[in-house]
C-alpha positions as CSV (number, residue, x, y, z in Angstrom):
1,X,-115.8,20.1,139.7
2,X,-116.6,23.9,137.8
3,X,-115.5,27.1,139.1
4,X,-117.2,29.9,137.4
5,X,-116.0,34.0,138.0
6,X,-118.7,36.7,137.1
7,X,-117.9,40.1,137.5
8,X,-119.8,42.8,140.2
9,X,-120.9,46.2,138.3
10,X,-120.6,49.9,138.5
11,X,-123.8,51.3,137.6
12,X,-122.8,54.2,135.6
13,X,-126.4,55.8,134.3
14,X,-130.2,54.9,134.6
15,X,-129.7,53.6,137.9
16,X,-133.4,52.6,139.7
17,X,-135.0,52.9,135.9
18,X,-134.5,49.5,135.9
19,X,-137.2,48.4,138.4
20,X,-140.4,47.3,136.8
21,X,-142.7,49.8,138.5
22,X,-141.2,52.6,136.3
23,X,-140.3,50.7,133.0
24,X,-143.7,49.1,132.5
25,X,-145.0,52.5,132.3
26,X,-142.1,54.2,130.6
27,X,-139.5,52.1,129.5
28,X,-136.3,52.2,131.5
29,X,-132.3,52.8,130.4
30,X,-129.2,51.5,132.2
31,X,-125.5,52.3,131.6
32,X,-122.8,50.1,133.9
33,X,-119.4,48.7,133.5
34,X,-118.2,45.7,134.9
35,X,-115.1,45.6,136.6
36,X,-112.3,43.2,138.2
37,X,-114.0,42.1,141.4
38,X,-115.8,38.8,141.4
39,X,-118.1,36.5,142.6
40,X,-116.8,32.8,142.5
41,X,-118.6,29.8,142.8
42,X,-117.4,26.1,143.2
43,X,-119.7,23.1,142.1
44,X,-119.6,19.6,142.7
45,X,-121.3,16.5,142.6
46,X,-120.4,13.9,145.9
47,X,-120.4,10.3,145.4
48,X,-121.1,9.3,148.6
49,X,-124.6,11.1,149.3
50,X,-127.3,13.0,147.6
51,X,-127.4,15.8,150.4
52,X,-127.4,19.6,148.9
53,X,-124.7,21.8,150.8
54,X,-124.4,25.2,150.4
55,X,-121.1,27.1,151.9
56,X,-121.6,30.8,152.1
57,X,-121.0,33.4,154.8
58,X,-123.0,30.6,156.3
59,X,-122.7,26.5,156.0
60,X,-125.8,24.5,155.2
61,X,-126.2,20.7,154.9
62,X,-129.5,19.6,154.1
63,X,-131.6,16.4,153.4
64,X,-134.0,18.4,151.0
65,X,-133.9,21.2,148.5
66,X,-136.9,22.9,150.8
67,X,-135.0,23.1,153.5
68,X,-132.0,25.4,152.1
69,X,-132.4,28.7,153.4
70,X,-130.3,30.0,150.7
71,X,-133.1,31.6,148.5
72,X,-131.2,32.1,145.6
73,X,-129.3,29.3,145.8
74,X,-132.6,27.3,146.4
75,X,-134.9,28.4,143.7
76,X,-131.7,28.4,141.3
77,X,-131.4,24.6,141.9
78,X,-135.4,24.4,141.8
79,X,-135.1,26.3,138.3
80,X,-132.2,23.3,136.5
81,X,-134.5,20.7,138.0
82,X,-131.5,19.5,140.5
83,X,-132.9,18.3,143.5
84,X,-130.3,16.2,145.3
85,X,-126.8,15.5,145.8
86,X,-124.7,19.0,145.0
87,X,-122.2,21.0,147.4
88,X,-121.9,25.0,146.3
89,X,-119.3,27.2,147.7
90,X,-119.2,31.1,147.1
91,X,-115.8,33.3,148.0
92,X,-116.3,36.9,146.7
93,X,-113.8,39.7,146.7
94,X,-116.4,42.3,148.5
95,X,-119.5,41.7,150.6
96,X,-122.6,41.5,150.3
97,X,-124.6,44.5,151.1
98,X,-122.0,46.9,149.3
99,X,-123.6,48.0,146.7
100,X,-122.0,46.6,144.0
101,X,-124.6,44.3,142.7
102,X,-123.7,40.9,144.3
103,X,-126.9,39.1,144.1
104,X,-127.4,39.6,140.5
105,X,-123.7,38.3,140.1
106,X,-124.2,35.5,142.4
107,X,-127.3,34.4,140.4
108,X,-125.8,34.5,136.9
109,X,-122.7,32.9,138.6
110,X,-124.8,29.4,139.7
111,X,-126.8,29.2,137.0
112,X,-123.6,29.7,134.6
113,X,-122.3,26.8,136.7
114,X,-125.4,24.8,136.8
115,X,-125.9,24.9,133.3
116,X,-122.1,23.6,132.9
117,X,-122.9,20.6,135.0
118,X,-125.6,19.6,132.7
119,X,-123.6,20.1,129.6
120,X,-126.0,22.8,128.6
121,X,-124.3,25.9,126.4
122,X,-125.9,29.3,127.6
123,X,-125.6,32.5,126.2
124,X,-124.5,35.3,128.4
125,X,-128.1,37.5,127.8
126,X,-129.9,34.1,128.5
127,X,-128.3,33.5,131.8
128,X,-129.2,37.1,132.4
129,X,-132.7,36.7,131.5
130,X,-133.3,33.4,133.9
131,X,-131.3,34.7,136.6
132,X,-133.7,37.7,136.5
133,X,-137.1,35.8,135.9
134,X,-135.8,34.1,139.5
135,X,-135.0,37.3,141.7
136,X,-138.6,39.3,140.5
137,X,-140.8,36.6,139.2
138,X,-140.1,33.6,141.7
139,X,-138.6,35.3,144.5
140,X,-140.6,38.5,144.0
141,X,-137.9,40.8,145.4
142,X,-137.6,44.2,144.6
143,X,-134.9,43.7,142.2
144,X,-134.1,45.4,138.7
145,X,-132.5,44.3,135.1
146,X,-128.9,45.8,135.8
147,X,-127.3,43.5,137.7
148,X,-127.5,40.1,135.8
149,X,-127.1,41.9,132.3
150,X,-124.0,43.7,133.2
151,X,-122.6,40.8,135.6
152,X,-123.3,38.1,132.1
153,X,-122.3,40.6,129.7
154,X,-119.1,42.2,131.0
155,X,-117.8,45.5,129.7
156,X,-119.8,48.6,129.1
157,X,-123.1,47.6,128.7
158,X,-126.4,49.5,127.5
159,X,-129.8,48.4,128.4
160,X,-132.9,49.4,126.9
161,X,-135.6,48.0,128.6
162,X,-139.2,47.6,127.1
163,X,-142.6,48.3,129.4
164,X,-143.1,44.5,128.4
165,X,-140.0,44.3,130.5
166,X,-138.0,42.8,127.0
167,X,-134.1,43.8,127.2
168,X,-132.1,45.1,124.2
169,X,-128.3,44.7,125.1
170,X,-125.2,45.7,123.6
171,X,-122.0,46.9,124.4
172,X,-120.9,50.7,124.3
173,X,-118.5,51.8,121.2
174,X,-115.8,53.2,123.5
175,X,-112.1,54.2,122.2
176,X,-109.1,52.5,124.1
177,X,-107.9,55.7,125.2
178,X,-111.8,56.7,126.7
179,X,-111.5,53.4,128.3
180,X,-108.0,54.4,130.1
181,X,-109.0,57.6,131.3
182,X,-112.0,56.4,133.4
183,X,-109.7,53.6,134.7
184,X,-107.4,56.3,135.6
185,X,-109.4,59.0,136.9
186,X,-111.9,56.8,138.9
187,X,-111.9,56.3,142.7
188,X,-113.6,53.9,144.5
189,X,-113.7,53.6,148.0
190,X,-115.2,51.1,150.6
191,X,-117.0,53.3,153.2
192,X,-116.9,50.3,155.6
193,X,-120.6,50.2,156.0
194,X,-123.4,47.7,154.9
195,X,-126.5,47.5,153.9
196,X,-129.6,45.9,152.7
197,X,-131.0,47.3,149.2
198,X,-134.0,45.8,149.8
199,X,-136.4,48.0,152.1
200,X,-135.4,51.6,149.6
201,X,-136.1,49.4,146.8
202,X,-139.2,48.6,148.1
203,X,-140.0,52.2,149.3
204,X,-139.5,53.1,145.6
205,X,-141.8,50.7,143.9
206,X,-144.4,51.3,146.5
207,X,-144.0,55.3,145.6
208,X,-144.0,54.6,141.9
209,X,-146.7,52.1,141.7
210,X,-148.7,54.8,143.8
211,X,-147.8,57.2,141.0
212,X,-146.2,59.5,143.2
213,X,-145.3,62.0,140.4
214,X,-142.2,63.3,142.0
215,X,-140.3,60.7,142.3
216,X,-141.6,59.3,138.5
217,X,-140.2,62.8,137.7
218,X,-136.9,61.9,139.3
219,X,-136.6,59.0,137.6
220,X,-137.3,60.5,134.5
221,X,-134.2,63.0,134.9
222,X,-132.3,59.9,135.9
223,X,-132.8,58.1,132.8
224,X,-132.2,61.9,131.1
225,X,-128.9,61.9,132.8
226,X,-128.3,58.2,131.8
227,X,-128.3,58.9,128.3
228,X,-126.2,62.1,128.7
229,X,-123.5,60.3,130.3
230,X,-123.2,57.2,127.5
231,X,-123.2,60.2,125.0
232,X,-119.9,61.7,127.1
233,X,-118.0,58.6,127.1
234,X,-119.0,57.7,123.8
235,X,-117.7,61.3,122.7
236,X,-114.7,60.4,124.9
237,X,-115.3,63.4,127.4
238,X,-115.1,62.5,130.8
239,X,-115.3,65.8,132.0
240,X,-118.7,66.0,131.5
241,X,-119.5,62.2,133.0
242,X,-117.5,63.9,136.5
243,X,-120.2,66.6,136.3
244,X,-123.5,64.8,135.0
245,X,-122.7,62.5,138.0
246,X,-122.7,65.9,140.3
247,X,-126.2,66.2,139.1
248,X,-127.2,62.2,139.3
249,X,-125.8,62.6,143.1
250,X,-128.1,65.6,144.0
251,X,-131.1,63.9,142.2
252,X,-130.9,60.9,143.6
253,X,-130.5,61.9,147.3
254,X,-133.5,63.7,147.2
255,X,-135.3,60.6,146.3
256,X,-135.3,59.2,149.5
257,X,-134.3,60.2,152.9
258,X,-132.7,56.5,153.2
259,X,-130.4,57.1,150.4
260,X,-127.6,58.7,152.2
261,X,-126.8,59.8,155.6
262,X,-125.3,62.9,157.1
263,X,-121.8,61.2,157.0
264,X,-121.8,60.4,153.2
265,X,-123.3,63.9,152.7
266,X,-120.2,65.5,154.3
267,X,-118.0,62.8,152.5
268,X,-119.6,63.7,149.4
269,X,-118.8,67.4,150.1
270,X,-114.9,66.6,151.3
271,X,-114.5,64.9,147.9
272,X,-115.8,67.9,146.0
273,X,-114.4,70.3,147.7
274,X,-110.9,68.3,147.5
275,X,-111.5,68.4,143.2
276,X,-113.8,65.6,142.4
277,X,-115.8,66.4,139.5
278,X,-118.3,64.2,140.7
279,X,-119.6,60.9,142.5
280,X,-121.9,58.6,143.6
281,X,-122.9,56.0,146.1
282,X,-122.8,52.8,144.6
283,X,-126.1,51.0,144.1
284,X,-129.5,52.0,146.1
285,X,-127.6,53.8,148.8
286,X,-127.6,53.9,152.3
287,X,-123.7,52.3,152.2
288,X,-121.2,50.4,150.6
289,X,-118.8,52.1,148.1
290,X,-118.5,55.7,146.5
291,X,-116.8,56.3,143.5
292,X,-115.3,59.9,142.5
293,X,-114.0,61.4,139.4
294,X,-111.4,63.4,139.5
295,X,-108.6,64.9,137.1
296,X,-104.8,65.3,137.3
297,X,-103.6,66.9,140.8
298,X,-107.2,66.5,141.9
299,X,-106.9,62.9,141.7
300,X,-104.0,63.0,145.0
301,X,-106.1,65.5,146.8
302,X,-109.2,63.5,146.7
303,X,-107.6,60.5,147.5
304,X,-105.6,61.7,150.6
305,X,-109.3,63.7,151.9
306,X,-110.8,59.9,151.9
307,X,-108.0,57.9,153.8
308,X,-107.8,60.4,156.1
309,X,-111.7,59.7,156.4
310,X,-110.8,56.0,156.9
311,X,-112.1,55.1,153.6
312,X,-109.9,52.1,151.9
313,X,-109.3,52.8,148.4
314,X,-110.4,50.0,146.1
315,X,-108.6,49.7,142.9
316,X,-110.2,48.3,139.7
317,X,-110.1,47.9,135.8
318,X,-112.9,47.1,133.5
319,X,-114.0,43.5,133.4
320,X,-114.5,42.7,129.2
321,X,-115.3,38.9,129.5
322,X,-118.6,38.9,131.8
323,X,-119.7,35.5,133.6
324,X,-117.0,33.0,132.4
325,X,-115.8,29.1,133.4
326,X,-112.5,28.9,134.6
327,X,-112.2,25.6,135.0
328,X,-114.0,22.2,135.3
329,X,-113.1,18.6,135.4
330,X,-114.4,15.4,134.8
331,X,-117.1,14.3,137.5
């Protein structure tokens, strides 16, 4: 047996730049921090048949590997050439749909596991890679770089990303005390709705490819503010990232009319008003979790504004390790 933890994300800059339709023509630039929520998975091997079960929000039991509807798990299994005889079971600390970027953590977390079973060592930006050749090569869905990379890597991660689609990782230089504060001062709340990523994904790429130049233009200023907000934390002013994700929030919500919704407007505008720097929606919108910035008494006043709202506060730390094994046994 394996069990393998990988971290979900907070995409902190560059969000959507990611997505090949605007990095093969301009290159794209991601900022994200992985925190203390996870993805598990459980692997085995069961003597007594060679059937492939899958336990998820669903339960799957079948003869053949064409058969799992689990398309990640299916075309993971495909990938390590295992074809037979495997049970996988996923427990994760928030749902799908959320924003958080489970799908790229639940890739990086099988094929971490996979690899495991065959006794094949893996780097963290190689798991990454594969677990991102699957989701937009294979699978062709409207998936970007982020997720894997920051769910492998763990901590602050940078990603420049090449129109060839080639990614140059590394890990932000933060001091300790930089670190604390955006532990400290950072909300994030579960607006108890869901949803799938998929369709304003899509609606972007088709924009892009079309060369719609306003929203190429919005993306540009994303990637702008990106940059801007790595250069605050790495200059230890977190001031700044509160305000610089003002302007990311107003940018992207113009982007598409999908994005957010009259209710996370006027959330949006309770949390300012209440002394939030700044915020955003996590992921492609439409749902899931906001996270607000906000100093000193602020901090109370914000907080109190959203569980009155019947938001559930979500506490979290930063997540330094990335995808890691935390335990296996002998099969």
């Amino acid at each position: 047996m394996i069990v393998v933890r990988t971290p979900f994300r907070i995409p902190l800059g560059g969000g959507s730049t990611d997505l090949p339709s605007y990095y093969s023509r301009h290159g794209g630039f991601i900022f994200a921090a992985a925190i203390n929520l996870y993805m598990h998975i459980t692997l085995s091997r069961p003597p007594i048949d060679d059937l492939i079960r899958f336990k998820y929000s669903e339960s799957e039991e079948v003869a053949s590997l064409d058969e799992l509807r689990h398309q990640l798990g299916r075309e993971a299994l495909r990938a390590m050439g295992i074809t037979k005889g495997i049970e996988v079971a996923s427990v994760a600390d928030v749902p799908q749909g959320t924003g958080l970027g489970s799908s790229g953590s639940y890739m990086v977390c099988l094929l971490h596991a996979l690899h495991a079973l065959n006794n094949e060592p893996i780097l963290p930006h190689e798991l990454a890679d594969k677990a991102c050749y699957i989701t937009m090569e294979t699978l062709r869905l409207p998936d970007g770089k982020q997720d894997p990379y920051a769910a492998a890597l763990g901590g602050f991660s940078v990603l420049e990303i090449d129109p060839d689609g080639t990614v140059h990782a590394c890990q932000a230089e933060l001091a300790p005390e930089t670190v604390n504060q955006f532990e400290k001062n950072s909300m994030l709340f579960y607006t108890g709705t869901r949803r799938e990523s998929q369709d304003i994904l899509a609606e972007q790429h088709k924009k892009t490819v079309a060369g719609d130049q306003r929203l190429v233009e919005q993306k540009h200023r994303i990637k702008e503010i990106g940059k801007k907000i790595l250069s605050a934390f790495e200059k230890g002013n977190l001031s700044e990232f509160g305000k610089l994700m003002d302007e990311h929030w107003n940018v992207k919500r113009s982007m598409s009319s999908k994005m957010s919704s009259d209710r996370f407007d006027n959330l949006y505008d309770l949390a300012k008003s209440s002394g939030a720097l700044g915020g955003k929606i996590m992921g492609a919108g439409g749902g899931g979790f906001f996270l607000f910035y906000a100093e000193g008494a602020a901090r109370d006043r914000v907080r109190q504004a959203m569980l009155k709202e019947g938001l559930r506060e979500v506490g979290f730390k930063v997540d330094f390790e990335g995808t890691k094994i935390i335990f296996t046994t002998e099969q």
